[in-house]
N, CA, C and O atoms as a DFTB+ gen file, in Angstrom:
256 C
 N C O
     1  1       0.810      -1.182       0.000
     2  2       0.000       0.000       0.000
     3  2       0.858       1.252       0.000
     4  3       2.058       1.115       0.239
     5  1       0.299       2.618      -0.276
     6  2       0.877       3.821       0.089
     7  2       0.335       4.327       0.893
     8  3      -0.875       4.464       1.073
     9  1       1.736       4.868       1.824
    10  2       1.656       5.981       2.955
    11  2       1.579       7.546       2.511
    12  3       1.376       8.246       3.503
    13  1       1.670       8.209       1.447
    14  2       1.586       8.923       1.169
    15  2       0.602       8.768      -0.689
    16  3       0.912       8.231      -1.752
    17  1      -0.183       9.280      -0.383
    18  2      -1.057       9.438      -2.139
    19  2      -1.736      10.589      -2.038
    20  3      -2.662      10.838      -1.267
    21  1      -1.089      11.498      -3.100
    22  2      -1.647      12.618      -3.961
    23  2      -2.553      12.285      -5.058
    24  3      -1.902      11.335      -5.492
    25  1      -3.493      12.349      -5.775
    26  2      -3.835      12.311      -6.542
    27  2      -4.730      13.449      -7.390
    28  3      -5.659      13.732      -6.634
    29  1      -4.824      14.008      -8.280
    30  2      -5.827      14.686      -8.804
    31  2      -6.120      16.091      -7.960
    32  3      -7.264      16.373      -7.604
    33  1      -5.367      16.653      -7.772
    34  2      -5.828      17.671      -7.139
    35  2      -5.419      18.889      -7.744
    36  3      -4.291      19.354      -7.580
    37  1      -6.256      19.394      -8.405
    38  2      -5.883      20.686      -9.600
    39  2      -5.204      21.981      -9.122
    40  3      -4.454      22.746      -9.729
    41  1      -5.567      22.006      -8.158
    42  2      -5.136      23.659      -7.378
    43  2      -4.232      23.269      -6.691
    44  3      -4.043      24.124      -5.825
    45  1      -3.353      22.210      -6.547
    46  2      -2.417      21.661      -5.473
    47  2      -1.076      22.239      -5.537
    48  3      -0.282      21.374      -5.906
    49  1      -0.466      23.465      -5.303
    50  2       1.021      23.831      -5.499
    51  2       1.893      23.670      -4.796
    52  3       2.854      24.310      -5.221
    53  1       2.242      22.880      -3.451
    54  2       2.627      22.421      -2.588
    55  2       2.330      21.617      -1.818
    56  3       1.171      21.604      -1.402
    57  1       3.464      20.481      -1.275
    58  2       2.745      19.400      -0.652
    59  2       3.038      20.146       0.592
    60  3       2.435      19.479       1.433
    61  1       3.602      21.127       1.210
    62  2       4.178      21.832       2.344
    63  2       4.533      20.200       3.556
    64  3       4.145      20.004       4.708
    65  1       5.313      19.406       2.725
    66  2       6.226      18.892       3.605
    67  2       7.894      18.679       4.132
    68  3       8.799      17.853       4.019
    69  1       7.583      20.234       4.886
    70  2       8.865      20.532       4.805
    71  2       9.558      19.757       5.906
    72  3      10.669      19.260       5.720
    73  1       8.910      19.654       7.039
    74  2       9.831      18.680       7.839
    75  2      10.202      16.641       7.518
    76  3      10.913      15.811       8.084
    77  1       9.522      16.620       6.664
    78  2       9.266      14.944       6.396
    79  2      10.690      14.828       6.349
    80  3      11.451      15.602       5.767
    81  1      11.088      13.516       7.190
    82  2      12.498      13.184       7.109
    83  2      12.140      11.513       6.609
    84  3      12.763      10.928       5.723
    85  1      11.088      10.974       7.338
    86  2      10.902       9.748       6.281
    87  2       9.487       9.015       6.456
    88  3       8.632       9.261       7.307
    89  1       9.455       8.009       5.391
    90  2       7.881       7.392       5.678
    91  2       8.440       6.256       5.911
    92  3       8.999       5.746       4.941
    93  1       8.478       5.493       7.243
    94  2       8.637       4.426       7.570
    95  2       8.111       3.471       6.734
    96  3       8.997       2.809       6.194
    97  1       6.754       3.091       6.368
    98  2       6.178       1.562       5.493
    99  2       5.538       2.228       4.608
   100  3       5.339       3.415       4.867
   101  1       5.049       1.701       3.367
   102  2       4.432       1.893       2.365
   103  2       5.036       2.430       1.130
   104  3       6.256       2.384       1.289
   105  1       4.724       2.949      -0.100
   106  2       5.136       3.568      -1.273
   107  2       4.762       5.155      -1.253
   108  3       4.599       5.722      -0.173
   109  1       4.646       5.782      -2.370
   110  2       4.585       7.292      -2.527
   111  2       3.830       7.760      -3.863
   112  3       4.562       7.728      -4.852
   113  1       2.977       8.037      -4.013
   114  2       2.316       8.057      -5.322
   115  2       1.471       9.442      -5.448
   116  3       0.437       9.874      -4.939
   117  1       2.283       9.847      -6.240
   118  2       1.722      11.320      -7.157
   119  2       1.535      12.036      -8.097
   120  3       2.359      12.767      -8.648
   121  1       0.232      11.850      -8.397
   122  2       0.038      11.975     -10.048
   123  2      -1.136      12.749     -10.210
   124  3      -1.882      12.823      -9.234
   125  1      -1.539      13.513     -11.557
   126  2      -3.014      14.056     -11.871
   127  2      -2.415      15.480     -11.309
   128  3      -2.976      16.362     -11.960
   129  1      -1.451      16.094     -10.311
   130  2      -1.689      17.720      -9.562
   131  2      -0.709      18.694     -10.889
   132  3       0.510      18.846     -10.807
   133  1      -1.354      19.115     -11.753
   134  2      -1.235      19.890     -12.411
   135  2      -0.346      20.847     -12.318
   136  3       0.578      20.924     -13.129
   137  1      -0.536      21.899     -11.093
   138  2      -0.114      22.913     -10.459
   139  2       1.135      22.596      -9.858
   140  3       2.153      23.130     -10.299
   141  1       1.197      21.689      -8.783
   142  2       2.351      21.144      -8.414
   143  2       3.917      21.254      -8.839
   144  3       4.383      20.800      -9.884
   145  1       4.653      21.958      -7.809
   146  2       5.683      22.161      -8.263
   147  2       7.217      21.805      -7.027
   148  3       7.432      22.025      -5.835
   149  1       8.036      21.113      -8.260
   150  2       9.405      20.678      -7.221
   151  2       9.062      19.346      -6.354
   152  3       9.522      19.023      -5.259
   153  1       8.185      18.719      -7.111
   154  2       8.093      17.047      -6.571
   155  2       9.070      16.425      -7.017
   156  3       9.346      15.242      -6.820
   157  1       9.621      17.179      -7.621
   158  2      10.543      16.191      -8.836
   159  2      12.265      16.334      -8.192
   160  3      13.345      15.832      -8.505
   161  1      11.849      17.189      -7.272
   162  2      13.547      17.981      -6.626
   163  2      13.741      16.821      -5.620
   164  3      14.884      16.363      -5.593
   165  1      12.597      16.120      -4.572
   166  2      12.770      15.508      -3.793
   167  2      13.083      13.947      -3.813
   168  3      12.498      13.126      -4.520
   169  1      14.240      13.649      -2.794
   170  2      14.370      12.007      -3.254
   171  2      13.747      11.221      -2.409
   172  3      14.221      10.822      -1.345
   173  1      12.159      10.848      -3.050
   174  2      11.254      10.337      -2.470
   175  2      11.816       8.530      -2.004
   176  3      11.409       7.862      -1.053
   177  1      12.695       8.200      -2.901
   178  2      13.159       7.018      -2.737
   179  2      13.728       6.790      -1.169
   180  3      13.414       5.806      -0.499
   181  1      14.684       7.943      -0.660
   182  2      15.209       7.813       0.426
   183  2      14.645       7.918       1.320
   184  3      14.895       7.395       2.406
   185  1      13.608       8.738       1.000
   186  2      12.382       8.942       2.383
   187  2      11.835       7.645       2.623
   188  3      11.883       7.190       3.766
   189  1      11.446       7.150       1.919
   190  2      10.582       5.742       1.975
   191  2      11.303       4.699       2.179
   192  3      10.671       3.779       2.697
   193  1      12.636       4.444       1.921
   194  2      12.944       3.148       1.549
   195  2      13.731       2.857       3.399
   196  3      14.470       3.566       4.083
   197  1      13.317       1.955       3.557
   198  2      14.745       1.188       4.935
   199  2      15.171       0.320       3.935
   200  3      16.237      -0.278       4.080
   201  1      14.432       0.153       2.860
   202  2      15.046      -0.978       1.960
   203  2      14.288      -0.647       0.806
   204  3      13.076      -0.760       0.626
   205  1      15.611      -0.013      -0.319
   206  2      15.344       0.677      -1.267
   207  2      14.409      -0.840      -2.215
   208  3      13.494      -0.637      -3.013
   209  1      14.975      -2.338      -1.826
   210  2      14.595      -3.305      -3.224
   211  2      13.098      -3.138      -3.088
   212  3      12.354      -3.379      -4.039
   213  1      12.674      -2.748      -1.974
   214  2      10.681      -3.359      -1.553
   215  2      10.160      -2.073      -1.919
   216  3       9.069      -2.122      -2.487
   217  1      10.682      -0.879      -1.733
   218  2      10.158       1.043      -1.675
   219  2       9.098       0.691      -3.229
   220  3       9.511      -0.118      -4.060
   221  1       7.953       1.312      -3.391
   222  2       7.445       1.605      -3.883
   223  2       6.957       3.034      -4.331
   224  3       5.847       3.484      -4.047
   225  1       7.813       3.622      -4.987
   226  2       7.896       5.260      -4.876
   227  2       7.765       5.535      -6.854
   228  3       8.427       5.088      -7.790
   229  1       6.687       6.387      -6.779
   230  2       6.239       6.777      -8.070
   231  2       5.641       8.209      -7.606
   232  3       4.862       8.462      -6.688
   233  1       6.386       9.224      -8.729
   234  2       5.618      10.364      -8.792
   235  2       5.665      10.534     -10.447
   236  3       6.427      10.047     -11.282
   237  1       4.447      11.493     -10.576
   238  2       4.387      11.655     -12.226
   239  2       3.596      12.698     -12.274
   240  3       2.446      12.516     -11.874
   241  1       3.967      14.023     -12.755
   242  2       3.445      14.896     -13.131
   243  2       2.189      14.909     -14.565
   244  3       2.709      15.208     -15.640
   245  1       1.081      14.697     -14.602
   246  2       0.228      14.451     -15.338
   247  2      -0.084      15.875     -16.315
   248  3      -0.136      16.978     -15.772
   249  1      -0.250      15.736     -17.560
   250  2      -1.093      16.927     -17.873
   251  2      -1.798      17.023     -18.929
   252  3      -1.800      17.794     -19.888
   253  1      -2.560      15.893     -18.542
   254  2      -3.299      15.825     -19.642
   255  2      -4.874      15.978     -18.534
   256  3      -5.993      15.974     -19.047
């Protein structure tokens, strides 16, 4: 499962997670936020992973 899911949220320009140092269990999934900006700066992999082989970490800027 994911501990963190964005999805679809049109007006979304920040996830304002500035203190997140990590997500202990689950994946990361963010897709559909249009607006959204500098998801792409963060290394969601390291946040999530105690073990990068199992991390399930996907972000994708959508725009269609």
């Amino acid at each position: 499962g994911y501990s963190l899911l964005v999805m679809k949220i049109p007006t979304l320009k920040s996830l304002g997670l500035r203190s997140l140092k990590r997500i202990g269990d689950g994946g990361i999934y963010i897709t559909g936020n249009k607006q959204l900006c500098y998801h792409h700066t963060v290394n969601w992999t390291r946040l999530a992973a105690r073990n990068p082989s199992t991390s399930k970490t996907t972000t994708h800027k959508s725009y269609a």
